[in-house]
PQR file with spaces between the fields and no chain letter, atoms N, CA, C, O and H, PARSE charges and radii, in Angstrom:
ATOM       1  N    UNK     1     141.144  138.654   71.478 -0.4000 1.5000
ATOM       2  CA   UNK     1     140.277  138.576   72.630 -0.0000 2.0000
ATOM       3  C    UNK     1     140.428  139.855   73.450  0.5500 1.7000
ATOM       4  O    UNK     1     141.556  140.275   73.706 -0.5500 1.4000
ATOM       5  N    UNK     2     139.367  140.468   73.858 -0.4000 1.5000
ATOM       6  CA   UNK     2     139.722  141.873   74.561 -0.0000 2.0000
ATOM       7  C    UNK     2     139.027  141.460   76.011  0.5500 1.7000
ATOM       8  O    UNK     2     138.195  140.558   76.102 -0.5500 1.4000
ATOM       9  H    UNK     2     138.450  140.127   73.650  0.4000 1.0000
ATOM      10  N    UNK     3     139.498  142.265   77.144 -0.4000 1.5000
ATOM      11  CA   UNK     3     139.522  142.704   78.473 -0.0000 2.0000
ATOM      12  C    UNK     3     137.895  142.038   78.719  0.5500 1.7000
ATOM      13  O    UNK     3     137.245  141.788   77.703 -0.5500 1.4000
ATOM      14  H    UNK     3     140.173  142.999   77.071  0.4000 1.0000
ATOM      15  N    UNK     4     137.404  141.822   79.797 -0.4000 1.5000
ATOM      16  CA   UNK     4     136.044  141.661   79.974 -0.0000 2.0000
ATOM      17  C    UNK     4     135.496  142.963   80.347  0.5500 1.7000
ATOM      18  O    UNK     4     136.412  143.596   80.873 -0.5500 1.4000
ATOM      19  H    UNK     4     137.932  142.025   80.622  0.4000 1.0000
ATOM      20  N    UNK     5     134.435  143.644   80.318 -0.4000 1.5000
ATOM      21  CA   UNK     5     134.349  145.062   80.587 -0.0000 2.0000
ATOM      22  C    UNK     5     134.096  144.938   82.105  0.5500 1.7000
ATOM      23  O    UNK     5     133.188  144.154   82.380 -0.5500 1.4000
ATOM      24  H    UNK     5     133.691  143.131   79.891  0.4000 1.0000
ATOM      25  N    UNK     6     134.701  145.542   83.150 -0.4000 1.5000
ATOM      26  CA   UNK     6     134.341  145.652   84.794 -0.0000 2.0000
ATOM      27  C    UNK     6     133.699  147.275   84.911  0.5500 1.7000
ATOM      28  O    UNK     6     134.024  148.356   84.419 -0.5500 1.4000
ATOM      29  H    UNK     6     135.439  146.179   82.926  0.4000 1.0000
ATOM      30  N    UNK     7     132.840  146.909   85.643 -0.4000 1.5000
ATOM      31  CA   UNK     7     132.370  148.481   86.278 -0.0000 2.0000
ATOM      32  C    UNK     7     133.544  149.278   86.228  0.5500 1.7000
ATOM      33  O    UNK     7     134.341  148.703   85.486 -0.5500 1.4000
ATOM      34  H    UNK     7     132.576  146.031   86.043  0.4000 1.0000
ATOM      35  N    UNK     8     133.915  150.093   86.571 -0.4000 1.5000
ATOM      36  CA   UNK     8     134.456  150.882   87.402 -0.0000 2.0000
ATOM      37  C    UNK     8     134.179  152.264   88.171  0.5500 1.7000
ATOM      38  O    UNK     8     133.938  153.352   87.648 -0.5500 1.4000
ATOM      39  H    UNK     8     133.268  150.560   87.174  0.4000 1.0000
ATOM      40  N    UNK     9     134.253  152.014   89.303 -0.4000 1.5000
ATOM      41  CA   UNK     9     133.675  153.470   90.170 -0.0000 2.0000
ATOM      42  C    UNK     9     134.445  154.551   89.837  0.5500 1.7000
ATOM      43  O    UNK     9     135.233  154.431   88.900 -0.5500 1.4000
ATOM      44  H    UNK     9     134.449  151.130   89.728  0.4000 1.0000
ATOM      45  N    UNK    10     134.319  156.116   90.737 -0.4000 1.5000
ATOM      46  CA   UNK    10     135.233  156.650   90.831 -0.0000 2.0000
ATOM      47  C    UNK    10     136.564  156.523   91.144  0.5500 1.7000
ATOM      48  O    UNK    10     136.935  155.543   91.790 -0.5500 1.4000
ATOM      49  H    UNK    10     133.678  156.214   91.498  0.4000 1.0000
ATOM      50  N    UNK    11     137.517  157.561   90.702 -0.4000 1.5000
ATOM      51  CA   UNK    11     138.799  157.434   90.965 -0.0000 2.0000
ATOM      52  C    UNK    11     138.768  157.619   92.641  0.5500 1.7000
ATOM      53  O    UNK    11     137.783  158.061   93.232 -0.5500 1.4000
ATOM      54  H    UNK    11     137.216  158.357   90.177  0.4000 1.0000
ATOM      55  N    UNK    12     139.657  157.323   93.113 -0.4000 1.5000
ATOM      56  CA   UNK    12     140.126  157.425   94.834 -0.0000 2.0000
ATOM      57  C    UNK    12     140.456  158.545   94.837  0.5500 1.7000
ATOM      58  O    UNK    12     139.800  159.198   95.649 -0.5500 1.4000
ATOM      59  H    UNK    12     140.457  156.963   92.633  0.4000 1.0000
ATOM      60  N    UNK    13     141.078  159.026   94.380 -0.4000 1.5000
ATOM      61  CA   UNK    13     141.264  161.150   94.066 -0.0000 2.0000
ATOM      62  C    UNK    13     140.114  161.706   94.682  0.5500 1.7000
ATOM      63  O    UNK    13     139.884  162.262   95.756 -0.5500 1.4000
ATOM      64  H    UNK    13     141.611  158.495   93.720  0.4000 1.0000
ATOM      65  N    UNK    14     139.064  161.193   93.067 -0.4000 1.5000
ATOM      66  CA   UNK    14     137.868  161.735   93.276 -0.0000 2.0000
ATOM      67  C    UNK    14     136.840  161.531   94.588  0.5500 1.7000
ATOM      68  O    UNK    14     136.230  162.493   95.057 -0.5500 1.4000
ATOM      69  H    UNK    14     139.250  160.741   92.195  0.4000 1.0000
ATOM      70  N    UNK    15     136.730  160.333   95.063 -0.4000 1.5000
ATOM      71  CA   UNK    15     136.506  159.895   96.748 -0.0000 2.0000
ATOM      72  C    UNK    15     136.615  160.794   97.746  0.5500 1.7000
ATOM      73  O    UNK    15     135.788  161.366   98.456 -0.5500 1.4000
ATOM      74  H    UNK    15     137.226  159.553   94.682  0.4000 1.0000
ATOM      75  N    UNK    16     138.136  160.814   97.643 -0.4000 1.5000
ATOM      76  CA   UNK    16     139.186  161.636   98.484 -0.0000 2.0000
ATOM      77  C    UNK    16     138.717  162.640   98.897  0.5500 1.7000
ATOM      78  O    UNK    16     138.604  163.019  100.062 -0.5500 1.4000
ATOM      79  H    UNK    16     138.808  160.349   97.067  0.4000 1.0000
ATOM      80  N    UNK    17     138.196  163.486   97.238 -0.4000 1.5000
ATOM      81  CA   UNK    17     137.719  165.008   97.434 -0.0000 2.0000
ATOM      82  C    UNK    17     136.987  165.040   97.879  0.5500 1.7000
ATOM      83  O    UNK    17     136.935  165.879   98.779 -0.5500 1.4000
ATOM      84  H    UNK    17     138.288  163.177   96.291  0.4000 1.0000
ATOM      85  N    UNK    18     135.938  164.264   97.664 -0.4000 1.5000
ATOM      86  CA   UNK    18     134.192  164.449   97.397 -0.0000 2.0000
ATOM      87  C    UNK    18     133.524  164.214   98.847  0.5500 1.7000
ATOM      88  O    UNK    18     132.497  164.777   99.227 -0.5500 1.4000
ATOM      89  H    UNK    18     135.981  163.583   96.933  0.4000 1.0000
ATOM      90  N    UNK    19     134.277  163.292   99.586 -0.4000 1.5000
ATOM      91  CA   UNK    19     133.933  162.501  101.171 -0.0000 2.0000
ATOM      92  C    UNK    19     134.958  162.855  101.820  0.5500 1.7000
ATOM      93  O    UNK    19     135.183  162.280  102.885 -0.5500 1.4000
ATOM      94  H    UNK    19     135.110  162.835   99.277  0.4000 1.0000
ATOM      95  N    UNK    20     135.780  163.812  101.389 -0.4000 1.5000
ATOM      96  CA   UNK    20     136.803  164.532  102.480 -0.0000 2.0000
ATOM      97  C    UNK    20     137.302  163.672  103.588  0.5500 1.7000
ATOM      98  O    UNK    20     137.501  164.045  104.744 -0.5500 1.4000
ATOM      99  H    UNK    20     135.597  164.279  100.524  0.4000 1.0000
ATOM     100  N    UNK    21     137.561  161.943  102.883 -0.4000 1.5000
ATOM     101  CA   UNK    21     138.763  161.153  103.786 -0.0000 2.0000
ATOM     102  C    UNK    21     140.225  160.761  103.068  0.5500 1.7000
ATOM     103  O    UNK    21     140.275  160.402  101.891 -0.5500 1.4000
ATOM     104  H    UNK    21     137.399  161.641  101.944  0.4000 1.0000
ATOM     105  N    UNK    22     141.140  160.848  103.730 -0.4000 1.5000
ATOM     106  CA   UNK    22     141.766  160.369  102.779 -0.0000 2.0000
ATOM     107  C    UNK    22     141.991  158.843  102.118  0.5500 1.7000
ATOM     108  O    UNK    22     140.997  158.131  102.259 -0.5500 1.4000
ATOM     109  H    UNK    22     141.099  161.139  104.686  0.4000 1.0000
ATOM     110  N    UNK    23     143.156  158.189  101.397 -0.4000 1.5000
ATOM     111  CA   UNK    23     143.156  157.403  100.855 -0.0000 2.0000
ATOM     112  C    UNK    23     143.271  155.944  101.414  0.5500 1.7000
ATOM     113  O    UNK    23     142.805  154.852  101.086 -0.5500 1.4000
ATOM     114  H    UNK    23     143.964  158.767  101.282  0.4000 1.0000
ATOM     115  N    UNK    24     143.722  156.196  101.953 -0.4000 1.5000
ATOM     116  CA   UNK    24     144.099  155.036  103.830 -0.0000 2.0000
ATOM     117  C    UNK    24     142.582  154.969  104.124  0.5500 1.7000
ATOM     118  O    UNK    24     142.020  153.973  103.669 -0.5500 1.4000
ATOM     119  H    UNK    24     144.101  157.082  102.219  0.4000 1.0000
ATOM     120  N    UNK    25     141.901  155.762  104.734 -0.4000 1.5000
ATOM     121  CA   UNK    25     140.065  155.392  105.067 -0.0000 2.0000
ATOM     122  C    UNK    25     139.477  154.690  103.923  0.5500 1.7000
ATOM     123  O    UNK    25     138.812  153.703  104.240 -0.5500 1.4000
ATOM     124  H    UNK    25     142.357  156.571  105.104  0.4000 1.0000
ATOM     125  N    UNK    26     139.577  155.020  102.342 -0.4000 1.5000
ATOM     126  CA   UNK    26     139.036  154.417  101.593 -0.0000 2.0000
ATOM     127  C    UNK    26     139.327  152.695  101.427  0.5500 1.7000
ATOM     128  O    UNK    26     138.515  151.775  101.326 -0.5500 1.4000
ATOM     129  H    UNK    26     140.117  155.821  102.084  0.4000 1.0000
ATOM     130  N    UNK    27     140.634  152.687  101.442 -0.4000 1.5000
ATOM     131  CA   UNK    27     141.175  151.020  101.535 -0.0000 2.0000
ATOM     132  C    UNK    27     140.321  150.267  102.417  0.5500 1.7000
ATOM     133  O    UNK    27     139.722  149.191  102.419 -0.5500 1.4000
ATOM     134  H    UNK    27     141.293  153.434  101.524  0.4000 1.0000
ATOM     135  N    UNK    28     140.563  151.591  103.414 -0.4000 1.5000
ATOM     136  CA   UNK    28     140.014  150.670  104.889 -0.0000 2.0000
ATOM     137  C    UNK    28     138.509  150.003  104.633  0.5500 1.7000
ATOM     138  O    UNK    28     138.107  148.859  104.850 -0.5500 1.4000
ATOM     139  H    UNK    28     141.049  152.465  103.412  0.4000 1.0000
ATOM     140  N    UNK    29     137.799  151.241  104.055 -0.4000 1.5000
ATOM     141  CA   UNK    29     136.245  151.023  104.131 -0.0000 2.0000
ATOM     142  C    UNK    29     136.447  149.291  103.100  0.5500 1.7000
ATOM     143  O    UNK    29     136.099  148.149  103.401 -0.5500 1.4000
ATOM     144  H    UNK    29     138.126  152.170  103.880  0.4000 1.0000
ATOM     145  N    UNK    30     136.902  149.646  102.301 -0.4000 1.5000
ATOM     146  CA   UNK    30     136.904  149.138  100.999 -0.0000 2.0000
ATOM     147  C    UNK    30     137.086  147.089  101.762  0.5500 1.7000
ATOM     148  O    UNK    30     136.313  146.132  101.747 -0.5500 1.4000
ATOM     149  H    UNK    30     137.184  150.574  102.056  0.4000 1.0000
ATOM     150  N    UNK    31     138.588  147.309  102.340 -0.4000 1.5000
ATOM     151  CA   UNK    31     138.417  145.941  103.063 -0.0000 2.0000
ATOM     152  C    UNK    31     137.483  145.487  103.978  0.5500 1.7000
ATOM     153  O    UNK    31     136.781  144.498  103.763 -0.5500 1.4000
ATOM     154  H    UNK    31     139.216  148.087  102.352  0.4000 1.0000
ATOM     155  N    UNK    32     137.410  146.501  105.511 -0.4000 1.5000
ATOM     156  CA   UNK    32     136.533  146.584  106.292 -0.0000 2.0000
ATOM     157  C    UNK    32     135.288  146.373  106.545  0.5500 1.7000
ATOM     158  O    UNK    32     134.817  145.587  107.366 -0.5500 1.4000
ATOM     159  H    UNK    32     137.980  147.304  105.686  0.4000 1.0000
ATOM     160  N    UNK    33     134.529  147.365  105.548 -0.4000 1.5000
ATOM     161  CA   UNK    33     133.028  147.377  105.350 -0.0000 2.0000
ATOM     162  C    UNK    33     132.995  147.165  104.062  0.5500 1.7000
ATOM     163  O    UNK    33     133.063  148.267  103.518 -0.5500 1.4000
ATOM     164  H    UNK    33     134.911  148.004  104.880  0.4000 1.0000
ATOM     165  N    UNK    34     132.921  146.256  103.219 -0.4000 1.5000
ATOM     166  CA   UNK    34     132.737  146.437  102.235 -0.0000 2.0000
ATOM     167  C    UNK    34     130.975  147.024  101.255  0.5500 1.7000
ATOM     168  O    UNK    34     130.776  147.311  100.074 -0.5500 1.4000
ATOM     169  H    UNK    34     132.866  145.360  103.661  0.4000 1.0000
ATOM     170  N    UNK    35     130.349  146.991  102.072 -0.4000 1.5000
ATOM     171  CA   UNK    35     129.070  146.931  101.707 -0.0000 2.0000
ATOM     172  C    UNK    35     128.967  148.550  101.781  0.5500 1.7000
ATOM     173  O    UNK    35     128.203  149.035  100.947 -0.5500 1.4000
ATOM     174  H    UNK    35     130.511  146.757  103.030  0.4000 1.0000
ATOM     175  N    UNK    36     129.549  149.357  102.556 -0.4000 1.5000
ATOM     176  CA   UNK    36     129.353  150.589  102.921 -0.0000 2.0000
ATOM     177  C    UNK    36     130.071  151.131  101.145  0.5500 1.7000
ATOM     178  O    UNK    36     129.461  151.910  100.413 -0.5500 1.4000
ATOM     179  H    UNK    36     130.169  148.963  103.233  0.4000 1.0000
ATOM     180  N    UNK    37     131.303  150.557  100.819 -0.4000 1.5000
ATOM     181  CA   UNK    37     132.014  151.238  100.020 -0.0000 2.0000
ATOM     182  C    UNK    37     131.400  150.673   98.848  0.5500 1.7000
ATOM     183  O    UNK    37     131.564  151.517   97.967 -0.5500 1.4000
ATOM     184  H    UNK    37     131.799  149.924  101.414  0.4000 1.0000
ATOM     185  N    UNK    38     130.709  149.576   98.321 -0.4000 1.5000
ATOM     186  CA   UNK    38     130.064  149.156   97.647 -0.0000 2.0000
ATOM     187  C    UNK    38     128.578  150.598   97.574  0.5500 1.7000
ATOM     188  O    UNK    38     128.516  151.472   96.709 -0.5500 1.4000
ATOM     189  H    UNK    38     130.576  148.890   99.036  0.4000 1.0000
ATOM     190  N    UNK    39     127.812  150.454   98.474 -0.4000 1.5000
ATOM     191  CA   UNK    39     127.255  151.917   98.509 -0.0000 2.0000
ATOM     192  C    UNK    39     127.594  153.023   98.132  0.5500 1.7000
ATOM     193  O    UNK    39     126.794  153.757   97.553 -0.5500 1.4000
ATOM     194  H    UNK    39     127.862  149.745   99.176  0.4000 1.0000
ATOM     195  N    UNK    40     128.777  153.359   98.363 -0.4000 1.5000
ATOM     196  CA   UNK    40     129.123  154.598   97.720 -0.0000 2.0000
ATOM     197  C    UNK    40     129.655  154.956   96.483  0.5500 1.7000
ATOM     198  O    UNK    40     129.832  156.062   95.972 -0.5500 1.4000
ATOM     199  H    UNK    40     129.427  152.763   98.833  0.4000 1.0000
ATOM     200  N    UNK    41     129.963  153.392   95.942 -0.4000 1.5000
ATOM     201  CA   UNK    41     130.296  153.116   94.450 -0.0000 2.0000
ATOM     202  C    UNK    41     129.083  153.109   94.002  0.5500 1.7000
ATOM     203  O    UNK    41     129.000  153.858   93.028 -0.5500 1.4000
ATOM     204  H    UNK    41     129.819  152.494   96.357  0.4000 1.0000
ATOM     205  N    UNK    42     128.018  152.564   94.287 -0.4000 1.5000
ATOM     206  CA   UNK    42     126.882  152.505   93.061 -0.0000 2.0000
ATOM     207  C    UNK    42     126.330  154.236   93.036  0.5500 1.7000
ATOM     208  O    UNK    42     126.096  154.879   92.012 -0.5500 1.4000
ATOM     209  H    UNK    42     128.086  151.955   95.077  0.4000 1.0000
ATOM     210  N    UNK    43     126.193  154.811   94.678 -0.4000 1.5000
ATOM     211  CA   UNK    43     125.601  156.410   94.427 -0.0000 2.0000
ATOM     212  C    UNK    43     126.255  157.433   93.454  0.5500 1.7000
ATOM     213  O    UNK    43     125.844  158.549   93.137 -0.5500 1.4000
ATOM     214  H    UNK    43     126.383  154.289   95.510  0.4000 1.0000
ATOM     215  N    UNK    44     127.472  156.718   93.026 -0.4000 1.5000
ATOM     216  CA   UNK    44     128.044  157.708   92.085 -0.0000 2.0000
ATOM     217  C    UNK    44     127.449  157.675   91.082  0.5500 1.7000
ATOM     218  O    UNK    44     127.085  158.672   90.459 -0.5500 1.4000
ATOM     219  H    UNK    44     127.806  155.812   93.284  0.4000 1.0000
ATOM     220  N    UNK    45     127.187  156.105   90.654 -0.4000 1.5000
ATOM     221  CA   UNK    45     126.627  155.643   89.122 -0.0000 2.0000
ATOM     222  C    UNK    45     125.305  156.123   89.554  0.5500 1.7000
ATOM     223  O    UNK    45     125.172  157.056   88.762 -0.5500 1.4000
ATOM     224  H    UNK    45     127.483  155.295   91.160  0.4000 1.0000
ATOM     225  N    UNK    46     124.341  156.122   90.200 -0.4000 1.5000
ATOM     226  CA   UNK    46     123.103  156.467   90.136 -0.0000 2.0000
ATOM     227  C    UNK    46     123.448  158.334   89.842  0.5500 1.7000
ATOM     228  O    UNK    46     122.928  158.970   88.925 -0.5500 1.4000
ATOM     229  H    UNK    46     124.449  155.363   90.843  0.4000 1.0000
ATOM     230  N    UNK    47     124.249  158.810   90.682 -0.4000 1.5000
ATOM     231  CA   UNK    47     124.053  159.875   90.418 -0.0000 2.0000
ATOM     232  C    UNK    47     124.832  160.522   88.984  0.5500 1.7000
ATOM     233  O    UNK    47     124.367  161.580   88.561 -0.5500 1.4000
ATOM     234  H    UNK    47     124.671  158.293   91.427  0.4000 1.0000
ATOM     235  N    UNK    48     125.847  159.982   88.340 -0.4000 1.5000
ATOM     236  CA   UNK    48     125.875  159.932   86.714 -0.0000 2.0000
ATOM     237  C    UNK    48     124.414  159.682   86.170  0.5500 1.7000
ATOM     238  O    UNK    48     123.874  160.645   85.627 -0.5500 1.4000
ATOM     239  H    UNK    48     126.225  159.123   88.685  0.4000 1.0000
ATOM     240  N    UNK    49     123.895  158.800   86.233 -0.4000 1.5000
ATOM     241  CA   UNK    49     123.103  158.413   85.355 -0.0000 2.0000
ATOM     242  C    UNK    49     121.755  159.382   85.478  0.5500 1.7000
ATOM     243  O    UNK    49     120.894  159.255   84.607 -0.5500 1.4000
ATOM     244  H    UNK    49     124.333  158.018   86.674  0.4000 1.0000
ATOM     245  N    UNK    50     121.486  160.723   86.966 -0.4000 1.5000
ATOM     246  CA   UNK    50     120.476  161.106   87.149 -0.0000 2.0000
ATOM     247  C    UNK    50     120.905  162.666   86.248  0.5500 1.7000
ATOM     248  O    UNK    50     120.079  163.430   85.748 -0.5500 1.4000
ATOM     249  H    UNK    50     122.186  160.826   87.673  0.4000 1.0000
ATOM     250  N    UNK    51     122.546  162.850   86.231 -0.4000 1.5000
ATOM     251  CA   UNK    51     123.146  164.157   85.893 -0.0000 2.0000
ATOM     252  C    UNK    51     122.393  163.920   84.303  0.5500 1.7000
ATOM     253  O    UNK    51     121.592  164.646   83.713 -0.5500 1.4000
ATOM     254  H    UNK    51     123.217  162.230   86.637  0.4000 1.0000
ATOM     255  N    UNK    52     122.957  162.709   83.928 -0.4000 1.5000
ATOM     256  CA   UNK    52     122.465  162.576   82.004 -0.0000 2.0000
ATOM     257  C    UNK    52     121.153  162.936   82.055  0.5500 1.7000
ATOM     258  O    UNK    52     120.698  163.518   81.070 -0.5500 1.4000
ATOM     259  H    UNK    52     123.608  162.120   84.407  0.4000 1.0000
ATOM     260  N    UNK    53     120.499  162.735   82.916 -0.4000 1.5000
ATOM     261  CA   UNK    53     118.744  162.309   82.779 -0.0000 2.0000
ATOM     262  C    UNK    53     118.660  163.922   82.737  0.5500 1.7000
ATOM     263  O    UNK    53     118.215  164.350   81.672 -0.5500 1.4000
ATOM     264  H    UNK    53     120.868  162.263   83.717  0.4000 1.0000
ATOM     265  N    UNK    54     118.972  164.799   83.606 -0.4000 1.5000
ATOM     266  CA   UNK    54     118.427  166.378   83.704 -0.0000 2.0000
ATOM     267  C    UNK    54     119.105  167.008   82.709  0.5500 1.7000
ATOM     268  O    UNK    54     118.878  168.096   82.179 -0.5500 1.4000
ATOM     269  H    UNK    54     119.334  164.450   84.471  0.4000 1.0000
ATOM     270  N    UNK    55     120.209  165.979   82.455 -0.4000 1.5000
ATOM     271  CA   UNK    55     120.934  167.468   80.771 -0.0000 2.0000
ATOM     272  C    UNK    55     120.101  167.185   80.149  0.5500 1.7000
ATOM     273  O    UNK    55     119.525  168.171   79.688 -0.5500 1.4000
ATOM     274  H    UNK    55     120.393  165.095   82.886  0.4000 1.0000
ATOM     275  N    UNK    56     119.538  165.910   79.757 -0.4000 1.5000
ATOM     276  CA   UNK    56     118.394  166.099   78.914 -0.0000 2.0000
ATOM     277  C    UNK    56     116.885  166.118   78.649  0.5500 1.7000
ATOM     278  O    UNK    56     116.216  165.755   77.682 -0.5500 1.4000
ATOM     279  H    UNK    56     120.005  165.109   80.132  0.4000 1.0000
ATOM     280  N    UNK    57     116.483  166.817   80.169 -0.4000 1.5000
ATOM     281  CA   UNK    57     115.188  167.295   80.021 -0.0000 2.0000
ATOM     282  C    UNK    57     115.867  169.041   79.979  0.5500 1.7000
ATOM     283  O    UNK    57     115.196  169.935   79.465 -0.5500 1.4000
ATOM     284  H    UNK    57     117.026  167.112   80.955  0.4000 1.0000
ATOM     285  N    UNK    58     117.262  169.319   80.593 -0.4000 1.5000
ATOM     286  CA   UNK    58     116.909  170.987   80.144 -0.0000 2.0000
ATOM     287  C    UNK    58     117.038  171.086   78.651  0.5500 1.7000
ATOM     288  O    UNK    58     116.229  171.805   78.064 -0.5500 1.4000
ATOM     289  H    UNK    58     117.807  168.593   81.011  0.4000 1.0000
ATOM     290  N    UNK    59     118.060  170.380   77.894 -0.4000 1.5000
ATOM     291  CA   UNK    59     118.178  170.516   76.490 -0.0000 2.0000
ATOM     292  C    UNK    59     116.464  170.356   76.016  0.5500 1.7000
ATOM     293  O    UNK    59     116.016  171.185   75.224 -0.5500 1.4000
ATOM     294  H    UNK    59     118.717  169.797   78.371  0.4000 1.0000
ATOM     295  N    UNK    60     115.668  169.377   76.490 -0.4000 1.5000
ATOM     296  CA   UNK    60     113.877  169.116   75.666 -0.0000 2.0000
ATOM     297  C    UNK    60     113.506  170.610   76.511  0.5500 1.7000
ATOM     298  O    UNK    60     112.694  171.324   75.922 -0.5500 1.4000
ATOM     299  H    UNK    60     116.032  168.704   77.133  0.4000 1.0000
ATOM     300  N    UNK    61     113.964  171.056   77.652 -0.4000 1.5000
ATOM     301  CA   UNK    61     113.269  172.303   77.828 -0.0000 2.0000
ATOM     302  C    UNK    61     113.449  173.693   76.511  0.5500 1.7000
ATOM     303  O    UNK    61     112.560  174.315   75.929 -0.5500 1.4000
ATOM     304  H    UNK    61     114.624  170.476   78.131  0.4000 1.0000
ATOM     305  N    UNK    62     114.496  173.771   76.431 -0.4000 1.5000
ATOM     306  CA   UNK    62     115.002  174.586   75.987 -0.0000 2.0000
ATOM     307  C    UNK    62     114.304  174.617   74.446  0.5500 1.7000
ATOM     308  O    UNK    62     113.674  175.522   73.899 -0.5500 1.4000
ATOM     309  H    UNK    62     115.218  173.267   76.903  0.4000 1.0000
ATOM     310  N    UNK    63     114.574  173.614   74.090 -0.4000 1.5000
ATOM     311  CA   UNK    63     113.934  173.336   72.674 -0.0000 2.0000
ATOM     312  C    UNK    63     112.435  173.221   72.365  0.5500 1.7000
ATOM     313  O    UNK    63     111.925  173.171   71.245 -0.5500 1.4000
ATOM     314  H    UNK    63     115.086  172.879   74.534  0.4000 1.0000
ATOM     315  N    UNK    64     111.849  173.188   73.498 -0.4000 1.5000
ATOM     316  CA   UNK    64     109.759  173.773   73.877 -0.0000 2.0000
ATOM     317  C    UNK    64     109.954  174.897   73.981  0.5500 1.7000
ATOM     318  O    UNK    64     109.440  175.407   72.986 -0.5500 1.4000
ATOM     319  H    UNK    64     112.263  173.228   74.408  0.4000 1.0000
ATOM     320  N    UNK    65     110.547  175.915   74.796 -0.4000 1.5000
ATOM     321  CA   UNK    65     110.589  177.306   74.762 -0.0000 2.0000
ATOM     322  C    UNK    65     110.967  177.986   73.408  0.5500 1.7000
ATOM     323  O    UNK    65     110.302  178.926   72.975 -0.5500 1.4000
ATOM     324  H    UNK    65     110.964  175.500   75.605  0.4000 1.0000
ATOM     325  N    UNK    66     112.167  177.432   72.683 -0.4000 1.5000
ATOM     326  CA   UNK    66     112.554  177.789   71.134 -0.0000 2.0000
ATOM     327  C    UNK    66     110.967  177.691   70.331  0.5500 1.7000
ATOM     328  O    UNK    66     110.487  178.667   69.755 -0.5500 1.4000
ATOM     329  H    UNK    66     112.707  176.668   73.035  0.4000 1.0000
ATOM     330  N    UNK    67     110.436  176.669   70.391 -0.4000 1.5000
ATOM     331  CA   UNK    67     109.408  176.286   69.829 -0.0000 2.0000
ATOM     332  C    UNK    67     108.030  177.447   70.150  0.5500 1.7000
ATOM     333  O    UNK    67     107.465  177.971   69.190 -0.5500 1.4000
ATOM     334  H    UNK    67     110.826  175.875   70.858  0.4000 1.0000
ATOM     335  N    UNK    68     107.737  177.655   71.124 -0.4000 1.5000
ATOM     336  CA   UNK    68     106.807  178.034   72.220 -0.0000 2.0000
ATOM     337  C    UNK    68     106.851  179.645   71.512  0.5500 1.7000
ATOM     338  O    UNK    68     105.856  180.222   71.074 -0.5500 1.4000
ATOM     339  H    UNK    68     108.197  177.230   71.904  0.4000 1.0000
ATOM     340  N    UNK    69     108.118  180.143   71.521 -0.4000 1.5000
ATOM     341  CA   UNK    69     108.237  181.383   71.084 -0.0000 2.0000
ATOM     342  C    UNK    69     108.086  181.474   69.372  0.5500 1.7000
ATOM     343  O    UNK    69     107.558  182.484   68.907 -0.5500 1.4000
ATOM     344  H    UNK    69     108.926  179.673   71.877  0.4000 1.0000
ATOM     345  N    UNK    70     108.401  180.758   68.764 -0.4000 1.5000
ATOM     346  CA   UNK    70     108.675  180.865   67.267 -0.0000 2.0000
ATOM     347  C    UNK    70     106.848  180.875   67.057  0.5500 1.7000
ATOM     348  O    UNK    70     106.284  181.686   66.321 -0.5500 1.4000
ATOM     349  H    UNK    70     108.830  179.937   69.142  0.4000 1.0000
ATOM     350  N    UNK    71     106.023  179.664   67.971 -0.4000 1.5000
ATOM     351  CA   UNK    71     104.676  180.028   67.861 -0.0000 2.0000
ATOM     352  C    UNK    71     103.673  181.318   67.907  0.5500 1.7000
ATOM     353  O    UNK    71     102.677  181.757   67.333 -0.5500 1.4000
ATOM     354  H    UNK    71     106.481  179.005   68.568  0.4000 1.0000
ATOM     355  N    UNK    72     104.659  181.669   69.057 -0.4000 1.5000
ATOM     356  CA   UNK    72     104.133  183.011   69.747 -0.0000 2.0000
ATOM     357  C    UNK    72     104.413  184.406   68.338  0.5500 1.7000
ATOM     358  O    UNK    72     103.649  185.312   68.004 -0.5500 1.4000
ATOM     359  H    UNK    72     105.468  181.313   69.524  0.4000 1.0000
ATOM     360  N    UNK    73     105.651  184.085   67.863 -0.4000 1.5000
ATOM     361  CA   UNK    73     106.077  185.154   66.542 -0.0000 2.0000
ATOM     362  C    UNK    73     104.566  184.550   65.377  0.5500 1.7000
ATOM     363  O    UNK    73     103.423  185.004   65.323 -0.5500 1.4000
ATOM     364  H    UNK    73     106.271  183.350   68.135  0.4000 1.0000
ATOM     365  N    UNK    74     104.739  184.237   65.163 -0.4000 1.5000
ATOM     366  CA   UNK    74     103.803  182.978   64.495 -0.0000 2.0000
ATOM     367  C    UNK    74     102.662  183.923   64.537  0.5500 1.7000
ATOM     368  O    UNK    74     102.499  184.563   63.499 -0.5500 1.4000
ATOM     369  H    UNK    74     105.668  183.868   65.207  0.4000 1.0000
ATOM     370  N    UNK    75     101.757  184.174   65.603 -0.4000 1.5000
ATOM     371  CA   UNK    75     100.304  184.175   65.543 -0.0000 2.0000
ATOM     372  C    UNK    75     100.749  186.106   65.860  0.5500 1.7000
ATOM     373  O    UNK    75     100.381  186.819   64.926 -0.5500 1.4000
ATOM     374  H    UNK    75     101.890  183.654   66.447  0.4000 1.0000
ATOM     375  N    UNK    76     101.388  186.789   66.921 -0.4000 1.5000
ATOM     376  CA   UNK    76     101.548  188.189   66.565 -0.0000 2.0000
ATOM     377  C    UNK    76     101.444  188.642   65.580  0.5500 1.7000
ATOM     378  O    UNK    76     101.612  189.853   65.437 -0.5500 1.4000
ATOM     379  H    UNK    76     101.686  186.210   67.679  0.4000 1.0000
């Protein structure tokens, strides 16, 4: 039987750095407000998931321009 899979956000390190509080504010938010720190857990995942999305329209860019030019040799 294995683990159930849980989200997991960023590391608290990474928090730390990124929102320049330290680790004590994060707990805090975390007990405190939870809805705030819940927010800032999902903007990470949205913003993972927007980083994947643009590596791979520059990689489809890149590979229309490869294309674009080999046409261009093509008809010269």
């Amino acid at each position: 039987m294995t683990a159930p899979n849980i989200k997991k956000g960023p590391s608290l390190r990474k928090l730390e750095n990124d929102l320049d509080v330290n680790k004590t504010t994060l707990h805090n938010w975390k007990q405190n407000r939870p809805k705030l720190y819940e927010f800032i857990i999902e903007s990470y995942e949205h913003k993972t998931a927007l980083k994947e999305n643009i590596m791979f329209l520059i990689d489809q860019k890149k590979k229309l321009e490869e294309r674009i030019t080999k046409e261009q040799q093509k008809v010269s």
